[in-house]
C-alpha positions as CSV (number, residue, x, y, z in Angstrom):
1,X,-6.9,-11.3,5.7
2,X,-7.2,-7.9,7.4
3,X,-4.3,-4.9,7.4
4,X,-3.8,-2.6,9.7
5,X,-1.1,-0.7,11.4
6,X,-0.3,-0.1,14.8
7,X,2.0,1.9,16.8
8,X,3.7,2.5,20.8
9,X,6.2,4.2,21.8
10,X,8.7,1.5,20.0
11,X,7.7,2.1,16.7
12,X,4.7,2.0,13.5
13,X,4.3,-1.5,12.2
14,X,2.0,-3.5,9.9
15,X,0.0,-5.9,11.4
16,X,-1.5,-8.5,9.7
17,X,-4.9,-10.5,10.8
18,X,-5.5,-13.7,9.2
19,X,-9.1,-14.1,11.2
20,X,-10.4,-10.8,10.2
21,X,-13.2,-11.1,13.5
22,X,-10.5,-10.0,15.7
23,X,-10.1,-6.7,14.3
24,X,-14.2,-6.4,14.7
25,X,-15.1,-3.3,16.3
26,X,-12.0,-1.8,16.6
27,X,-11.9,1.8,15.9
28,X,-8.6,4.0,14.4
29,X,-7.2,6.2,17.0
30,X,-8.2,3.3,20.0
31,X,-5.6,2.2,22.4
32,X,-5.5,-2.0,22.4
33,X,-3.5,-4.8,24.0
34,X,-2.7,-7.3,21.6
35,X,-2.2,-10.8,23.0
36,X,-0.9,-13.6,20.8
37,X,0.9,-11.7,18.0
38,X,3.9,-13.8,15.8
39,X,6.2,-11.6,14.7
40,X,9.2,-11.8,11.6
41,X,11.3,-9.0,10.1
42,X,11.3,-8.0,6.4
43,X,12.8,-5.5,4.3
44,X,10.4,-3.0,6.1
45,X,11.2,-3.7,9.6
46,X,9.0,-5.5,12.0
47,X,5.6,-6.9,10.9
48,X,3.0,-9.2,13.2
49,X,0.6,-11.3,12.1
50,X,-2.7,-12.6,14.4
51,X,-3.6,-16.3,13.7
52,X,-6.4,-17.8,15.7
53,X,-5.0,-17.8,19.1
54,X,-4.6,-13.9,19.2
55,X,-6.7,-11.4,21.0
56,X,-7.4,-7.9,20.8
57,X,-8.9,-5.7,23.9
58,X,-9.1,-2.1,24.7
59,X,-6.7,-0.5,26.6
60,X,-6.9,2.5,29.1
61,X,-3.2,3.1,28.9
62,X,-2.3,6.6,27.1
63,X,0.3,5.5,23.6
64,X,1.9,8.0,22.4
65,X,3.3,7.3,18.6
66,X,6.7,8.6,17.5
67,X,6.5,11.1,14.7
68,X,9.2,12.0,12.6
69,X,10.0,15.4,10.7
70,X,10.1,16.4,7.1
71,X,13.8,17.1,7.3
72,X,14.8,14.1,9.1
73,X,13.3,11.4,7.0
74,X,15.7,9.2,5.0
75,X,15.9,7.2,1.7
76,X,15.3,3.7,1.9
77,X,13.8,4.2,5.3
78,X,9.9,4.5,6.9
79,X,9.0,7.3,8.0
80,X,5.7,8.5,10.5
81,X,4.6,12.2,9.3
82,X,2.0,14.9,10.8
83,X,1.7,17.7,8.0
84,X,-0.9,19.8,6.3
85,X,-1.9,19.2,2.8
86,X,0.5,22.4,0.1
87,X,-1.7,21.0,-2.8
88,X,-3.4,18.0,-4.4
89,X,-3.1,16.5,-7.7
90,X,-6.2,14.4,-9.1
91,X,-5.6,10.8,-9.0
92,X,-5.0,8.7,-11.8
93,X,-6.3,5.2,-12.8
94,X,-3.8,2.0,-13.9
95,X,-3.6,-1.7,-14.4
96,X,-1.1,-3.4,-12.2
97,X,1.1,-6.1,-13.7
98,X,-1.6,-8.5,-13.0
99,X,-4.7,-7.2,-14.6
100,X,-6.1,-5.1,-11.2
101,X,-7.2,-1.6,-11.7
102,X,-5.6,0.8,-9.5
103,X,-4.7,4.6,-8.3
104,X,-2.1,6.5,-8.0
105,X,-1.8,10.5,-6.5
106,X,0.3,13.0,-5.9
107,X,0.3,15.8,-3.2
108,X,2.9,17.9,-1.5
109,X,2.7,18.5,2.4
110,X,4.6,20.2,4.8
111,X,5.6,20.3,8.6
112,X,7.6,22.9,10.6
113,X,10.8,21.2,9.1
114,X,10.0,21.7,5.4
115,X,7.8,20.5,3.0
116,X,8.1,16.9,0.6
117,X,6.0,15.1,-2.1
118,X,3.5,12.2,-0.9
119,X,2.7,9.8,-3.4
120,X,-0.7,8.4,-2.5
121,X,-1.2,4.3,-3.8
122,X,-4.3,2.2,-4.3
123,X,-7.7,3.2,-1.7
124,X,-5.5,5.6,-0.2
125,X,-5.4,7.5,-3.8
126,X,-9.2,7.5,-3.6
127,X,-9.2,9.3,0.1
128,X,-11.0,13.1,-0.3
129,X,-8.1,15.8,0.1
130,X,-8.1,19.4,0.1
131,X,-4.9,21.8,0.4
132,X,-5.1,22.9,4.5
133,X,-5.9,19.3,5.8
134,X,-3.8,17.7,8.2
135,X,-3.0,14.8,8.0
136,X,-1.1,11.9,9.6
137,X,1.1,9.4,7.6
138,X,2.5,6.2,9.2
139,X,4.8,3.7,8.2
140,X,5.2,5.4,4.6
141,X,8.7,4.7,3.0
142,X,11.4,7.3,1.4
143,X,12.5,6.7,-2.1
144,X,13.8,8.9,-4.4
145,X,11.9,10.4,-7.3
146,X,11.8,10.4,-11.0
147,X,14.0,14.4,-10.4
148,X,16.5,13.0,-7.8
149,X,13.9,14.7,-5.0
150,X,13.0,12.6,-2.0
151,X,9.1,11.2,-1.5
152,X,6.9,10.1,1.0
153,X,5.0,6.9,-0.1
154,X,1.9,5.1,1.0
155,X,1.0,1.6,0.0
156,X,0.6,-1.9,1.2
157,X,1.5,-1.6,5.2
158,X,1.0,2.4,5.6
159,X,-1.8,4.1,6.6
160,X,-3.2,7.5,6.2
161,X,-5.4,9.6,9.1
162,X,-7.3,13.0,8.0
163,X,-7.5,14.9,11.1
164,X,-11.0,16.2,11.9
165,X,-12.1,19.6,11.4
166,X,-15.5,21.4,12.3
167,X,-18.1,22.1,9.9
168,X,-18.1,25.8,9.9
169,X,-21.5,28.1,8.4
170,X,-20.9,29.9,5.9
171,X,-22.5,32.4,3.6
172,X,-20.7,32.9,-0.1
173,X,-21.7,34.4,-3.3
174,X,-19.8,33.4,-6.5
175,X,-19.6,31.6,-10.0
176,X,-19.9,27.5,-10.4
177,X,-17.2,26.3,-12.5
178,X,-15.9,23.1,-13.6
179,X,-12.1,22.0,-12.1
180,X,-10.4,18.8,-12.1
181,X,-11.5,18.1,-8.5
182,X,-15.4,18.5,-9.6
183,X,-17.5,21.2,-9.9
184,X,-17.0,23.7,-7.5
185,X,-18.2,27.5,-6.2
186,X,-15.1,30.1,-7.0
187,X,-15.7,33.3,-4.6
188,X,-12.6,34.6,-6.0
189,X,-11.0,34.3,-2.5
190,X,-11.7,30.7,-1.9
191,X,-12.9,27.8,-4.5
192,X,-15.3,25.4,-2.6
193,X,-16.2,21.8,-3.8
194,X,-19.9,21.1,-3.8
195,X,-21.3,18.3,-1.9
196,X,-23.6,17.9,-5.3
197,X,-22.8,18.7,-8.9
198,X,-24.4,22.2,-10.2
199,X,-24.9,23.6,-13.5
200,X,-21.6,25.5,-14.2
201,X,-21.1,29.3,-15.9
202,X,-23.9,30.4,-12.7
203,X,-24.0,32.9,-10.1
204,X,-24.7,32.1,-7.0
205,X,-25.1,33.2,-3.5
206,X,-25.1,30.4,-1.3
207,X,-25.3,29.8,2.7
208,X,-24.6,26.5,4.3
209,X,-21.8,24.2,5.6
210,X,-17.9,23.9,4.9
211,X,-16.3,21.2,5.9
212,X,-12.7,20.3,4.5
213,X,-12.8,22.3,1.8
214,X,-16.3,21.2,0.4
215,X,-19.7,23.2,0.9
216,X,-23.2,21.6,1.5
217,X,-25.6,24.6,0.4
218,X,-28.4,24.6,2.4
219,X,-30.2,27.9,0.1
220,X,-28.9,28.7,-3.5
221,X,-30.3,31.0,-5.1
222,X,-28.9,32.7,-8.6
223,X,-27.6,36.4,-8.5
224,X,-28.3,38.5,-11.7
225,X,-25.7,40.7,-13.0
226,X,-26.9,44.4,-12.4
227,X,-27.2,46.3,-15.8
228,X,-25.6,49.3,-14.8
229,X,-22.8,47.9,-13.5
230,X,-22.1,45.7,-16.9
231,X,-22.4,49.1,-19.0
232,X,-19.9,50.5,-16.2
233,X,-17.5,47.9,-17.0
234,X,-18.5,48.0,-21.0
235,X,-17.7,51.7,-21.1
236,X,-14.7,51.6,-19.4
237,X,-13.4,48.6,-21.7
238,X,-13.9,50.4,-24.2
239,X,-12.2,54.1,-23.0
240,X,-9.2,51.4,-22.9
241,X,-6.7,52.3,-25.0
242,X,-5.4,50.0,-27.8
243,X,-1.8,49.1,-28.8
């Protein structure tokens, strides 16, 4: 069995492929005409499901999906979302009720509307996010939280789309440290995630690519503190005056 989820000007819905081959090929973001689909209603609304008799074939008809707003979703309901990422929690590792190993995240994102939490489940947990992507969330549902607040959440039926964003060239110069994201270059403006683990506690000036938040140095090469500056900065801690 495949998942995947579709969407017209009706609606987001789960679809469900029970030959997997028919799915072959197809790209996110195509436009399709789905022959042969069965569908039944559950708690969630609509679903289809594709047995053997169904058929799936580009389409050169423009779809466009309903999105909703921030403010307008509702408890208990689904909800389709275009945002950017506030922040980004790590995700975190647990055992369902029956024995699989799992993931579970938390983010915040907003919209022109507001902003709400987004609590990320299974693969879509593992997806790279940095605060200032934008995203796209469809067929999420609305429950309330463990404060009384209202989230966004994506599991079984949803799906998640990170909007794509030029690599940009860059040239940086700052220290390697150590966050809960990975090891990453801090400028003091702007903390990068490297492509590939460095030693941390360096100084580095770096040129290369950024690309959602993560640089691929191209030249590193380590900046030494200069002396005189470091006595400046001794001197000075030390005119300081002590309480």
């Amino acid at each position: 069995m495949v998942e995947a989820v579709i969407g017209n000007e009706d609606g987001v819905f789960r679809l469900v492929a029970w030959v997997p081959d028919v799915l072959l090929g197809v790209e996110q973001g195509e436009n399709v005409v789905i022959r042969g689909a069965v569908a039944r209603e559950n708690d969630r609304g609509i679903e289809y499901s594709l047995g053997e008799s169904a058929s799936v074939l580009p389409s050169d008809r423009e779809i466009e999906l309903p999105l909703d707003t921030i403010a307008g979703v509702e408890e208990g309901g689904t909800c389709s979302l275009a945002g950017t990422v506030l922040s980004v929690q790590p995700p975190h590792s647990f055992v369902t009720r029956n024995g699989r190993q799992s993931s579970v995240r938390n983010l915040v994102i907003a919209d022109d509307t507001g902003e709400i939490p987004l609590v990320a489940w299974g693969e879509k947990a593992d997806e790279h996010l940095v605060p200032g992507d934008r995203i796209e969330v469809y067929n999420a549902t609305v429950r309330r939280g463990r404060y009384g607040d209202l989230e966004v959440h994506l599991s079984w039926g949803s799906a998640l789309a990170v909007l794509g964003e030029e690599e940009k060239e860059v040239e940086v110069e700052g220290t390697i440290v150590a966050t809960r994201q990975g090891t990453a270059l801090d400028t003091g403006d702007a903390c990068y995630l490297l492509r590939e683990p460095l030693p941390v506690g360096y100084h580095v000036r770096a040129r290369g690519t950024v690309h959602r938040g993560v640089i691929s140095p191209s030249n590193l090469e380590v900046v030494h503190p200069d002396p005189d500056d470091l006595h400046r900065r001794l001197d000075r801690f030390a005119e300081e005056p002590r309480s």
